[in-house]
C-alpha positions as CSV (number, residue, x, y, z in Angstrom):
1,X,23.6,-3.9,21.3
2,X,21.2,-5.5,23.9
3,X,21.6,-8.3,25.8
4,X,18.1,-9.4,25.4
5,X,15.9,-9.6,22.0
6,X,12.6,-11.1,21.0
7,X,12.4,-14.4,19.2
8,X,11.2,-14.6,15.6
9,X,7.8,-16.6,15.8
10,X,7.8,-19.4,13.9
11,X,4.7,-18.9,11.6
12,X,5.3,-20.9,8.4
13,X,4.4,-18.3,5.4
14,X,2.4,-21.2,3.5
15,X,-0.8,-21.3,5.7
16,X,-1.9,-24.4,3.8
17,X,-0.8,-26.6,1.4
18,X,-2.5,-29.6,-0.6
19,X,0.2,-31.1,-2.9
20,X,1.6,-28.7,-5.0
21,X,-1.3,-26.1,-4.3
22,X,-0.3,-23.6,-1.6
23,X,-1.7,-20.8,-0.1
24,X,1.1,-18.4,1.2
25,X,-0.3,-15.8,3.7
26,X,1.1,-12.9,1.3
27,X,-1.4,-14.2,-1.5
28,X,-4.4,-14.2,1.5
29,X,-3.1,-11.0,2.6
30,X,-3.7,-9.2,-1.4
31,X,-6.8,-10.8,-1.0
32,X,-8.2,-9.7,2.4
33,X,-7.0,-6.4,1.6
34,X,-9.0,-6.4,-1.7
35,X,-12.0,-7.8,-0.7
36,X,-12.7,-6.0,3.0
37,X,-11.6,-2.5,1.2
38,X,-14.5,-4.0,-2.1
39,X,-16.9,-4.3,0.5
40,X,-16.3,-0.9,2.3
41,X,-16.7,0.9,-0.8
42,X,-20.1,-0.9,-1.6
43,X,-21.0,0.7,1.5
44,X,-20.0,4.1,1.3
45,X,-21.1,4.3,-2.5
46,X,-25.0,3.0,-1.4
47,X,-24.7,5.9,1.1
48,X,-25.8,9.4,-0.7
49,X,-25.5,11.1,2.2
50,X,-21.9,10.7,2.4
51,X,-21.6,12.5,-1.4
52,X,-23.9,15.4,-0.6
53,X,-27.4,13.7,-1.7
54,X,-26.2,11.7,-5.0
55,X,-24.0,9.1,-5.1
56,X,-21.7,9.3,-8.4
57,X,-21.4,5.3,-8.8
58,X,-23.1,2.4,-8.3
59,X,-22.2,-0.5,-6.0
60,X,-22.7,-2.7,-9.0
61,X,-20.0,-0.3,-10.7
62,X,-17.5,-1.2,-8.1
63,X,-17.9,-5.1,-8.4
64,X,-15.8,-5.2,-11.9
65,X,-13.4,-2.0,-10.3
66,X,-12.1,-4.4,-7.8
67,X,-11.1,-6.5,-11.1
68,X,-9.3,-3.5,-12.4
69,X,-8.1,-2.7,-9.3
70,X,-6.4,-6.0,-8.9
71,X,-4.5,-6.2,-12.4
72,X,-3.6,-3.0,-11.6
73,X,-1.6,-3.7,-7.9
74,X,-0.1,-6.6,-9.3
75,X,1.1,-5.5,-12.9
76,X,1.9,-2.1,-11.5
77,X,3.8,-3.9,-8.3
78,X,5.9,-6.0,-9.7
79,X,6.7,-3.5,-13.2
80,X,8.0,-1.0,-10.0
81,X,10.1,-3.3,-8.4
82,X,11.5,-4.3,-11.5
83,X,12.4,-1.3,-12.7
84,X,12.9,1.0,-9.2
85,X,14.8,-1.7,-7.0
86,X,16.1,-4.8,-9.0
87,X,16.8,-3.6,-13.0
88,X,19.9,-5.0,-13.4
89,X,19.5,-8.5,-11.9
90,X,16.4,-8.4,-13.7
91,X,17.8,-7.1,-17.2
92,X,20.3,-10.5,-17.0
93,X,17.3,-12.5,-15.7
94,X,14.3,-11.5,-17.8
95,X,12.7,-14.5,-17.1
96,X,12.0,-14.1,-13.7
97,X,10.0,-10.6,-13.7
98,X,6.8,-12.9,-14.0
99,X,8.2,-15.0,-11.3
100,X,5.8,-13.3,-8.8
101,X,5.7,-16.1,-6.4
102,X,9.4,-15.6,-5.9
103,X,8.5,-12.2,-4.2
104,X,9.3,-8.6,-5.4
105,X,6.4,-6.2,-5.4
106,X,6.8,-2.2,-5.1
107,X,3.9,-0.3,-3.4
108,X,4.5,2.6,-5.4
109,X,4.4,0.4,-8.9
110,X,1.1,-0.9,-7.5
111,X,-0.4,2.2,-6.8
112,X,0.8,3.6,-10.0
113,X,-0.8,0.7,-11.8
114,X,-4.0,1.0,-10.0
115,X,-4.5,4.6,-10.5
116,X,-4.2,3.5,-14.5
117,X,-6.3,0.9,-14.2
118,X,-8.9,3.2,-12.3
119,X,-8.5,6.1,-14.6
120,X,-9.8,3.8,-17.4
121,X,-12.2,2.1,-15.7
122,X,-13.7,5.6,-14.7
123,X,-14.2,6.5,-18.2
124,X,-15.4,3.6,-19.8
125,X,-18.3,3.6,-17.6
126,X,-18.6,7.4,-17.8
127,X,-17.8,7.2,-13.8
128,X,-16.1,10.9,-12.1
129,X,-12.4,9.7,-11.9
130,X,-11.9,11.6,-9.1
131,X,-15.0,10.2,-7.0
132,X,-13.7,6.7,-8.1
133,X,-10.1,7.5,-6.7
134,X,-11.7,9.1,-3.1
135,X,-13.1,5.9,-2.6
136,X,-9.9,4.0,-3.3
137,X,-8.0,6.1,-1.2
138,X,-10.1,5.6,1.7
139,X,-10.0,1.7,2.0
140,X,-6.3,1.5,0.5
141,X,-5.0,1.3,4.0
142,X,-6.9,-2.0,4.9
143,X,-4.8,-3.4,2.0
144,X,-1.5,-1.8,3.3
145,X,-2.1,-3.1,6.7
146,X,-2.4,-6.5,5.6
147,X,0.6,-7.2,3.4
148,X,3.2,-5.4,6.1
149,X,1.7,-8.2,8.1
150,X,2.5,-10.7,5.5
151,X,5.9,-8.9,5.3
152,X,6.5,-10.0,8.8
153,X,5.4,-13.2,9.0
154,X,7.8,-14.1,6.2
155,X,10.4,-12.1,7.8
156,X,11.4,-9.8,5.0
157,X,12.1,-6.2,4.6
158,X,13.1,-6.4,8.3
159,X,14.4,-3.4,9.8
160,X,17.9,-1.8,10.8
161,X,19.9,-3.0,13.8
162,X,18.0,-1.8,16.8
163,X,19.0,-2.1,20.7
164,X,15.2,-1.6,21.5
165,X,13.5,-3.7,23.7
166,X,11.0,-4.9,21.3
167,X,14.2,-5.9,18.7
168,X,14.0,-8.7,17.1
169,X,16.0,-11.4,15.4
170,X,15.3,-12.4,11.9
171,X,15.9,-15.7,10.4
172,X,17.9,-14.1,7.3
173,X,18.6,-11.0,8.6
174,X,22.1,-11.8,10.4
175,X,22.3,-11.9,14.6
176,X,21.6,-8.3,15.0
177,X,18.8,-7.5,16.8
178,X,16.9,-5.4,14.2
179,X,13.3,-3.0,14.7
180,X,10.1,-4.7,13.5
181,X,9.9,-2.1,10.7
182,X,7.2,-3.9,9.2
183,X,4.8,-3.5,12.2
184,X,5.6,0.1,12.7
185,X,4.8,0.5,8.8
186,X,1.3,-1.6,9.5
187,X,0.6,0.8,12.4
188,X,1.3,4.1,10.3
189,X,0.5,3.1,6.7
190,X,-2.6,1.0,8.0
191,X,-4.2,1.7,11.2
192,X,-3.3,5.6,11.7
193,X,-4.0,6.6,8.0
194,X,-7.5,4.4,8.1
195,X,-8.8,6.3,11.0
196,X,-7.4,9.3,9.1
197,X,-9.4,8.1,5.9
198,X,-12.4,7.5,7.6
199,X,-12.3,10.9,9.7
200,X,-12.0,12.5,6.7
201,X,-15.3,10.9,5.0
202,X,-17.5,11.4,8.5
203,X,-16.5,15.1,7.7
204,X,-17.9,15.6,4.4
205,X,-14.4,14.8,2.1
206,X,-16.1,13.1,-0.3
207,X,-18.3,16.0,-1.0
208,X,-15.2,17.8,-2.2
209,X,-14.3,15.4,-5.4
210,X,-10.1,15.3,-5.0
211,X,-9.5,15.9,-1.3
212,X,-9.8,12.1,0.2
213,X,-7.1,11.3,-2.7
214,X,-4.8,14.0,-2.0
215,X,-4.9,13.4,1.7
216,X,-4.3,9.6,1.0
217,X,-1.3,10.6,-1.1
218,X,0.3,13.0,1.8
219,X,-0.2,10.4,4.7
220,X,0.8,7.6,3.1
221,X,4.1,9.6,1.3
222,X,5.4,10.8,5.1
223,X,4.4,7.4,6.5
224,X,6.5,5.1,3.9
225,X,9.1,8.1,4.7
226,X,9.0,7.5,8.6
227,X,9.2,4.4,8.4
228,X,12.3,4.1,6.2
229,X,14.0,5.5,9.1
230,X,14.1,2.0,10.9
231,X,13.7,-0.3,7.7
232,X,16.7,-1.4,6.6
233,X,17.0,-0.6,2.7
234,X,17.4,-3.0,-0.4
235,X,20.4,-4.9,-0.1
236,X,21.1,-4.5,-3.5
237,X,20.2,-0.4,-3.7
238,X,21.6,0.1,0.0
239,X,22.0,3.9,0.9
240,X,21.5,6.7,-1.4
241,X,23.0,10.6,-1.5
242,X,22.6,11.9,2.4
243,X,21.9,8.8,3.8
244,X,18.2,8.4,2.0
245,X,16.7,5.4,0.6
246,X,14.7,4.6,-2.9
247,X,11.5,4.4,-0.7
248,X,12.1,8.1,0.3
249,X,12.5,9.4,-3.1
250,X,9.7,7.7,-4.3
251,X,7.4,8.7,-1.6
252,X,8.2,12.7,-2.2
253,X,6.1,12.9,-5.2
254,X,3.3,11.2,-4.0
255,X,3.6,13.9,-0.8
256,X,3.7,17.4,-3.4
257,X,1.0,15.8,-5.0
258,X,-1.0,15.3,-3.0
259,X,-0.7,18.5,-1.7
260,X,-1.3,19.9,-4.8
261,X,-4.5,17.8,-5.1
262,X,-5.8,18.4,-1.9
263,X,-5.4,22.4,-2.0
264,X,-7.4,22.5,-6.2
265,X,-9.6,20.1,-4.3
266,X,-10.2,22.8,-1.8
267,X,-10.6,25.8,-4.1
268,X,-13.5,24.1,-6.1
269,X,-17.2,24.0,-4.6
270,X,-18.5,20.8,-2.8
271,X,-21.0,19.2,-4.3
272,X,-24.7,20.1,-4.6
């Protein structure tokens, strides 16, 4: 182990706080995420161009999507985390699975619950699911960035002992020096799959109903698996067979899908 490892910063996860009211930087964090990826898909849904001459939405349509979309991540998140990483404490507890301020939300629950909610959004306003989901997947990062941000401001889901320079000790995660996993997941999950995402629209993938969503569903799956390398898993799941964690086995489908997406996507013409 090293000698020498870099301080937690003190950042106090309740940015502000007027009586009992407070406003944790997790909470902002859903919210930013929501909002900044709302406003980017006003913009690439007023653009035609970007859909080969006809948009298939509205920006109007996407103004009550976002509502969808929300009930969605947060039902979704916190059903998957129930049910993937915490049943039994939860099956003795059943009172606490709407105890969401406590903490507890699965990104693969949350995007299973979104997709839902999309889906029947989509249909009752006649919209192409598929066009709907492109655009999702494309600002879906911004979210992800933000709340592995929040992750490590309130120092949890910290990583596995490290003897790195850039290690870090975390208030509850013992004196071992451990990797920031949460930034390393920000990077990958957020800033390199974004610039993927938005690569992928400046080169005509929205044309192609199917393929932003499938390639969305590949880089995030062997991001969340990279960076499972260095997170340290659930203390109450720990290790599973040959040394892989539930994040791992939950991120597989969501790679072979998206694959399969992304190569029907690929066989079908572009649009007109």
């Amino acid at each position: 182990m090293p000698t020498f490892a870099l301080p937690f910063p003190a950042i106090d996860p309740v940015l502000v706080q007027v009586g009992p009211l407070a406003v944790r930087w997790y909470a902002l964090a859903y919210i930013a995420g929501l909002v900044i990826g709302w406003l980017l898909a006003r913009r690439m849904v007023a653009r035609p161009a970007l859909w080969g001459g006809t948009s298939p939405m509205q920006p109007q349509d996407l103004d009550d999507a976002l509502f969808w979309a929300t009930l969605g991540v947060i039902l979704g998140g916190r059903t998957g985390y129930v049910l993937f990483y915490n049943p039994v404490y939860f099956a003795a507890h059943p009172a606490d699975i709407i105890a969401v301020w406590k903490g507890g939300m699965s990104f693969h629950g949350g995007l299973a619950g979104t997709l839902i909610a999309l889906v029947l959004f989509a249909r009752s306003r006649n919209i192409p699911v598929m066009s709907l989901l492109d655009v999702s997947g494309v600002v879906a990062p911004i979210g992800l960035f933000f709340g592995r941000i929040a992750n490590f401001i309130n120092g949890e889901l910290w990583g596995r002992p490290a003897d790195v320079p850039w290690a870090i000790v975390f208030p509850n995660g013992g004196d071992l020096p451990r990797h920031p996993s949460q930034l390393y997941e920000a990077a990958l999950e957020g800033l390199v799959l974004f610039l993927v995402m938005l690569l992928v629209v400046r080169l005509g993938g929205l044309k192609r109903p199917g393929v932003a969503t499938g390639i969305f569903g590949i880089g995030y799956g062997l991001s969340r698996i990279v960076g499972e390398f260095f997170r340290e898993p659930d203390v109450q799941l720990g290790y599973l067979a040959f040394g892989t964690t539930m994040g791992m086995w939950l991120s597989v489908p969501l790679v072979l899908a998206g694959a399969g997406l992304l190569l029907y996507a690929l066989k079908r013409s572009p649009l007109p």
